[in-house]
N, C-alpha and C positions, 0 to 999 in steps of 0.2 A: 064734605069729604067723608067717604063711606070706608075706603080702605088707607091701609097704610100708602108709603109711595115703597116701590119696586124693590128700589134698591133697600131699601128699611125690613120690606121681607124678605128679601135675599137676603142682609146678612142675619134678622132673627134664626133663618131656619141653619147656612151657614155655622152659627155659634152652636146650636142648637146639636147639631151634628159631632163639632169638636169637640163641644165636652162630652158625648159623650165617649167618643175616642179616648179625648186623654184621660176623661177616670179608667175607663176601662185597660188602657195602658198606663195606668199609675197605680190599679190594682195588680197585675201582672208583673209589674216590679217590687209592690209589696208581697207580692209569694213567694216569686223567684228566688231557687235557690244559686241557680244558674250565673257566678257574679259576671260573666263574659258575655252573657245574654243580658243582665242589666247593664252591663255599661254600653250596649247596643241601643237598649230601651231608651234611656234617659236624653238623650239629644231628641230624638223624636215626641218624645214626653214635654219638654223644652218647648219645642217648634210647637206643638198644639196648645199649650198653655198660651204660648205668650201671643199666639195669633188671635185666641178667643179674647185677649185683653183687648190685642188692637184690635177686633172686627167689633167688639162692644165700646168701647170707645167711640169709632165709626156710628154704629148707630143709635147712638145719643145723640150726637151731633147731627145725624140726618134727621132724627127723629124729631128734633126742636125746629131743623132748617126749613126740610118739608112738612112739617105739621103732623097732626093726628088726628084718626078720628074725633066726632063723638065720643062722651063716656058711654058704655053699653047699658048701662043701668039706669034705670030712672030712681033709684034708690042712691041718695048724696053718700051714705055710710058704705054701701059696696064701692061706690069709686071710688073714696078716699083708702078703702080697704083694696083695690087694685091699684092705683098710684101708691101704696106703700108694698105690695108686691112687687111691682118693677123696679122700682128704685132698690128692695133690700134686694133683690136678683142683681142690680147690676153693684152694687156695692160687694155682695159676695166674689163674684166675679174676680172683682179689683182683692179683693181680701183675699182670694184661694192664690190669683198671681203671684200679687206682692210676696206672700207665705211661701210660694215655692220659691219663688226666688232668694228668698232669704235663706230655707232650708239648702238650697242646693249651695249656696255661697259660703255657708256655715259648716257644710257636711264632708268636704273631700271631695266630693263627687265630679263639681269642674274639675280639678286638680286631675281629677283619676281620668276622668275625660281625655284632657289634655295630652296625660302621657299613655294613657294607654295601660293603665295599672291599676286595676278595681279595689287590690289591696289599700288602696287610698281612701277608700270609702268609708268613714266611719260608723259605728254603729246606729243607727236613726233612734233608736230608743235613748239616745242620749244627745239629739241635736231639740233643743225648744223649741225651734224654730218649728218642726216637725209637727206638734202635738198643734198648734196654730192651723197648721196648713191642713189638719184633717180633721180640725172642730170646723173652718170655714167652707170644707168639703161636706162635711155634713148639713152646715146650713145651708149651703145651696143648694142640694139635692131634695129638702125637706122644702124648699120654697118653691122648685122647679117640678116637684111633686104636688103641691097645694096649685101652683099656676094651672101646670096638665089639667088636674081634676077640675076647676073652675071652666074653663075654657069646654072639656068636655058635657060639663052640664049645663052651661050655654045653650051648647048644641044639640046634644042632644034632650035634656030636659027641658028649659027654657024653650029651647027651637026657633032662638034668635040670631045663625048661623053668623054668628060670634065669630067663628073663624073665617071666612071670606076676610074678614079685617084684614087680616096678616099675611090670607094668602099670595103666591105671586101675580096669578092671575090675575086678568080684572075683570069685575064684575058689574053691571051698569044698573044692577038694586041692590 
């Protein structure tokens, strides 16, 4: 087996796309001073967090069902150093989740949701839950940044076309 299976790259690239959605729409609620424009944000913030939980979920589980390549390395130290990149990648994942989930539970903001009332929202500088959910944002971005850059020097350094792996396409070398 040379590549991933199909569905295992659909949904990497899938997730791959959502976060960056929802960081990008979870910074835009941290700027916002607009509170009727965030209470607009935060549902959709919600829908994209919690589908990259379940679309990562999914491919674990596809990813063990269907198998996986080869390690790409013939170096035993870089594949133990990429199987503890994916694994911390997909435990971040579950970490940024869980974290939102808590801060939003914690924060007013369903509540505010619910009625329709942003004045419900508490100040976030003062929800802990909060300060969790954006250390685990930052470890995933600094992992999801080390993956990027590995993968790109693969291919292009290396010029072991590393990515075919993952792509959806398939490829018959």
């Amino acid at each position: 087996m040379k590549q991933y299976s199909t569905r295992t790259a659909l949904l990497h690239w899938a997730i791959f796309v959502l976060v960056i959605a929802a960081f990008y729409l979870g910074h835009q609620l941290d700027e916002s001073k607009d509170a009727a424009a965030k209470l607009s944000m935060y549902p959709i913030h919600f829908l994209f967090g919690d589908t990259v939980l379940l679309l990562t979920l999914l491919r674990i589980y596809f990813r063990k069902k269907d198998g996986e390549p080869l390690p790409a390395n013939a170096n035993p130290l870089l594949n133990k150093v990429a199987a503890a990149t994916h694994l911390l990648m997909n435990l971040a994942v579950i970490a940024v989740t869980l974290s939102g989930l808590v801060t939003a539970a914690t924060s007013g903001v369903i509540d505010a949701i619910k009625r329709g009332d942003a004045s419900l929202i508490h100040d976030f500088h003062q929800v802990p839950a909060k300060e969790f959910h954006e250390t685990f944002i930052a470890l995933l971005l600094v992992l999801v940044a080390f993956h990027i850059a590995a993968a790109l020097y693969h291919q292009f350094i290396v010029k072991d076309k590393l990515l075919r792996r993952i792509m959806i396409r398939r490829f018959d070398n």
